[in-house]
C-alpha positions in Angstrom: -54.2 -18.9 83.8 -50.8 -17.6 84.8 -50.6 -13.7 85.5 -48.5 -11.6 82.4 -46.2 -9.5 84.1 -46.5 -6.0 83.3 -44.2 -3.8 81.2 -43.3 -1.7 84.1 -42.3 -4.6 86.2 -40.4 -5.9 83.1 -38.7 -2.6 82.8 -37.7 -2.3 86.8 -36.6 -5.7 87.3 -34.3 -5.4 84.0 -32.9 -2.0 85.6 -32.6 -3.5 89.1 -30.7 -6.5 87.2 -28.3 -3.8 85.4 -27.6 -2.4 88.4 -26.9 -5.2 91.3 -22.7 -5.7 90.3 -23.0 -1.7 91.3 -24.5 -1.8 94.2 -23.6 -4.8 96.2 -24.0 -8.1 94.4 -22.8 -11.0 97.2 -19.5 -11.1 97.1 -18.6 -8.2 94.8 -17.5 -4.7 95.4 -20.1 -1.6 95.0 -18.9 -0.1 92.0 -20.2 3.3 94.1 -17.5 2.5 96.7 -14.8 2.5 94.4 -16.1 6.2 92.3 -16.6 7.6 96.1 -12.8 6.7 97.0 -11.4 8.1 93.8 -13.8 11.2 94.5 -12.3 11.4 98.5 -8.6 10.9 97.0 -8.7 14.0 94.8 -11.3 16.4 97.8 -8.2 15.3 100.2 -5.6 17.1 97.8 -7.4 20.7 97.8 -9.0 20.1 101.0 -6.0 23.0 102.3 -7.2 25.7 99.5 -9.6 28.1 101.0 -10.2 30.4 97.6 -11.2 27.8 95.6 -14.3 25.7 95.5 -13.2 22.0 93.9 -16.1 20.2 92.1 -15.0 16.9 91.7 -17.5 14.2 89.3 -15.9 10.3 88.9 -17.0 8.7 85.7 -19.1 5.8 85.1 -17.8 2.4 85.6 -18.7 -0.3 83.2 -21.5 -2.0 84.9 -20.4 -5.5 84.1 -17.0 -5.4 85.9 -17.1 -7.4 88.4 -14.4 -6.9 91.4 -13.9 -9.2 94.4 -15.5 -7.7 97.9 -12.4 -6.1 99.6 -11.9 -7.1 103.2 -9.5 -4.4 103.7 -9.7 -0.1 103.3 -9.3 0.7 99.5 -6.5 2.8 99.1 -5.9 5.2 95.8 -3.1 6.8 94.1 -2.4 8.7 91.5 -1.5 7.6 88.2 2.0 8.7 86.5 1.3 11.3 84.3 -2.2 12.3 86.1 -3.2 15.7 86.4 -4.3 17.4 89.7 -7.1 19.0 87.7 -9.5 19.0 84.5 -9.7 15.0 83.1 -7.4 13.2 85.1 -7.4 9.8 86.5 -7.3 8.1 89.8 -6.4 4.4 90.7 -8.0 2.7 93.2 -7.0 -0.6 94.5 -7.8 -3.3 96.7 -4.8 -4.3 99.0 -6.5 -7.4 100.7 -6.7 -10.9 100.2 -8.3 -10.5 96.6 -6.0 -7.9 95.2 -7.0 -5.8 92.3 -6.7 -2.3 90.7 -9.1 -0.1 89.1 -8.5 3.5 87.5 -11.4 6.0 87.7 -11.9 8.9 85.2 -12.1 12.0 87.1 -12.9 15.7 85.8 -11.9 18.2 88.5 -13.6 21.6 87.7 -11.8 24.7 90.0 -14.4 27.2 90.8 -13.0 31.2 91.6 -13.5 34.3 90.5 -11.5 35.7 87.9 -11.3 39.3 85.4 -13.9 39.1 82.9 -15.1 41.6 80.5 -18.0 43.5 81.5 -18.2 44.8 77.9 -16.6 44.5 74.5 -13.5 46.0 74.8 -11.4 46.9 71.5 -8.0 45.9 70.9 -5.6 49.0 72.3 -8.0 49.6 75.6 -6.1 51.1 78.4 -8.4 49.5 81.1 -10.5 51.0 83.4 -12.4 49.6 86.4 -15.8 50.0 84.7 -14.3 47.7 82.1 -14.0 44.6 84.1 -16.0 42.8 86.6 -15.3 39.7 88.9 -16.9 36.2 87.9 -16.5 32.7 88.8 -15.0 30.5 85.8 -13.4 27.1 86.2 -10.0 27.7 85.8 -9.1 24.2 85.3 -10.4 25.0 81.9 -8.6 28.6 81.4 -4.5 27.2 79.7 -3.8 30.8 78.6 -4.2 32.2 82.7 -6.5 34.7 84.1 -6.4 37.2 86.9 -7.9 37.0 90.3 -7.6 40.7 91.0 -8.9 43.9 88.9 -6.1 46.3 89.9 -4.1 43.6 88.0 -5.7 44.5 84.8 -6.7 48.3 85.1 -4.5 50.4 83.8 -2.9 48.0 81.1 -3.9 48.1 77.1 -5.1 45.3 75.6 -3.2 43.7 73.0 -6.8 42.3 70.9 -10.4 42.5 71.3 -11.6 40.5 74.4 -15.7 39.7 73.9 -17.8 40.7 76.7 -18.0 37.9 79.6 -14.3 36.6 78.0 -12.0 35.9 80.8 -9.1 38.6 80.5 -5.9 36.6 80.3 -2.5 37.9 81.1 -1.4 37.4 78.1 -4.1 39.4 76.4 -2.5 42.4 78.4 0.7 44.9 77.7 1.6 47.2 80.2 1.2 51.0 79.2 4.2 53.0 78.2 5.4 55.9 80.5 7.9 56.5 78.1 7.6 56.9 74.1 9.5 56.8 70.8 11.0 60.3 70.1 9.9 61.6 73.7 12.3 64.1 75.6 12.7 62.5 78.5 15.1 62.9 82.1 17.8 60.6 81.6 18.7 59.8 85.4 21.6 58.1 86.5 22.5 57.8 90.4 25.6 56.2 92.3 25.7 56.3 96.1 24.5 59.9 96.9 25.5 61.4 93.5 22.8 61.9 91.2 22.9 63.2 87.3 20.0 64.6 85.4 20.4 64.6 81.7 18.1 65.9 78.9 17.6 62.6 76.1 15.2 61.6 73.7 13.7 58.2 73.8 14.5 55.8 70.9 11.7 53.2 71.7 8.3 52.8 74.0 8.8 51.2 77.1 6.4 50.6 80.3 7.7 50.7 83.7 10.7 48.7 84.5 11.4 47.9 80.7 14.7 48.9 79.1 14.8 51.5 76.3 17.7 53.2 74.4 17.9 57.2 74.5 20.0 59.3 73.0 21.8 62.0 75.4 20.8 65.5 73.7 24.0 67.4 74.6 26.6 64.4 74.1 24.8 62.3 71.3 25.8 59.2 72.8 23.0 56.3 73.1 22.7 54.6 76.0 20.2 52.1 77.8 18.2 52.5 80.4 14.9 51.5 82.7 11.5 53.5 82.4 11.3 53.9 86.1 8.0 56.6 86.0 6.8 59.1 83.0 9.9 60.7 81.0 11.9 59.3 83.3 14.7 56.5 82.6 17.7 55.6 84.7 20.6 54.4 84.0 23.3 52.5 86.1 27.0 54.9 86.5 
């Protein structure tokens, strides 16, 4: 009486049969080779960056394609249009005797740290360094921006709320006024080695290195300057 074939044989021989145009049918290319080029195309393009750690997955290829065994190197390129990182593409190709091109789907992730929220912090914040802490984000994945460095965010408000954990965008940031509306302030101006002080009031906020208007106190007469430290705007002669 012929032997019934088990359902787990059944089951592995129908996976090994799914499998075989992957991993070396006669005659075919390994579907494996091909996602390992497209993964060693994009490695080669960030293999220079030293604060960054690139994870690089290639998508699946249909099992059923079946490519010709290459009898040269594969070579890959990059698309027109293709990103350098998040979903992109690669195209791989075979230049030999049996030419023929393939184009990977790629999702490059680029692990650093960045400014996060340690805590809730409230729209209007001036930032301190207990407010922000260091932590590794895939960037790829950040399109408003983010910081790499805390002293870049301490010391600036927060234009909105940012949720704990919430990367802390540039964006999300305005720098803090030295210099407020109706403030007395120095109004400096300096040419060569002459130098003028002036007593004015300021007619707008402004952080360092932003112009404001001012109005000088003993001539009236508005002019426009640069915050340059607290209550102190310049102005060119």
């Amino acid at each position: 009486m012929p032997r019934r074939a088990s359902p787990v044989s059944i089951l592995a021989f129908g996976m090994a049969a799914a499998a075989a145009p992957a991993w070396g049918e006669p005659g075919l290319q390994p579907l494996e080779a091909v996602r390992a080029a497209a993964r060693a195309h994009v490695a080669r393009l960030y293999a220079a960056e030293r604060d960054v750690r690139h994870e690089i997955r290639a998508g699946r290829l249909d099992p059923r394609l079946r490519l010709r065994a290459c009898d040269r190197p594969l070579e890959t390129f990059d698309p027109p249009g293709a990103r350098r990182h998040g979903n992109t593409t690669v195209g791989v190709r075979c230049p030999g005797s049996s030419p023929w091109t393939v184009y990977v789907p790629v999702r490059v992730a680029l692990i650093r740290p960045v400014v996060v929220a340690r805590r809730p912090i409230p729209r209007g914040t001036v930032l301190a360094p207990e407010d922000l802490r260091l932590a590794e984000r895939d960037t790829a994945g950040l399109p408003l921006g983010y910081l790499t460095r805390l002293a870049a965010a301490v010391g600036r408000r927060t234009r909105r709320h940012i949720p704990a954990g919430a990367v802390v965008a540039p964006g999300a940031l305005e720098r803090t006024p030295v210099v407020r509306r109706g403030q007395r302030v120095v109004l400096l101006a300096a040419h060569g080695g002459l130098e003028v002080r002036a007593a004015a009031v300021a007619l707008g906020d402004a952080a360092p290195g932003q112009r404001v208007r001012v109005r000088n106190l003993r001539s009236r007469r508005v002019v426009e300057g640069v915050a340059v430290r607290p209550g102190v705007v310049e102005v060119t002669l």
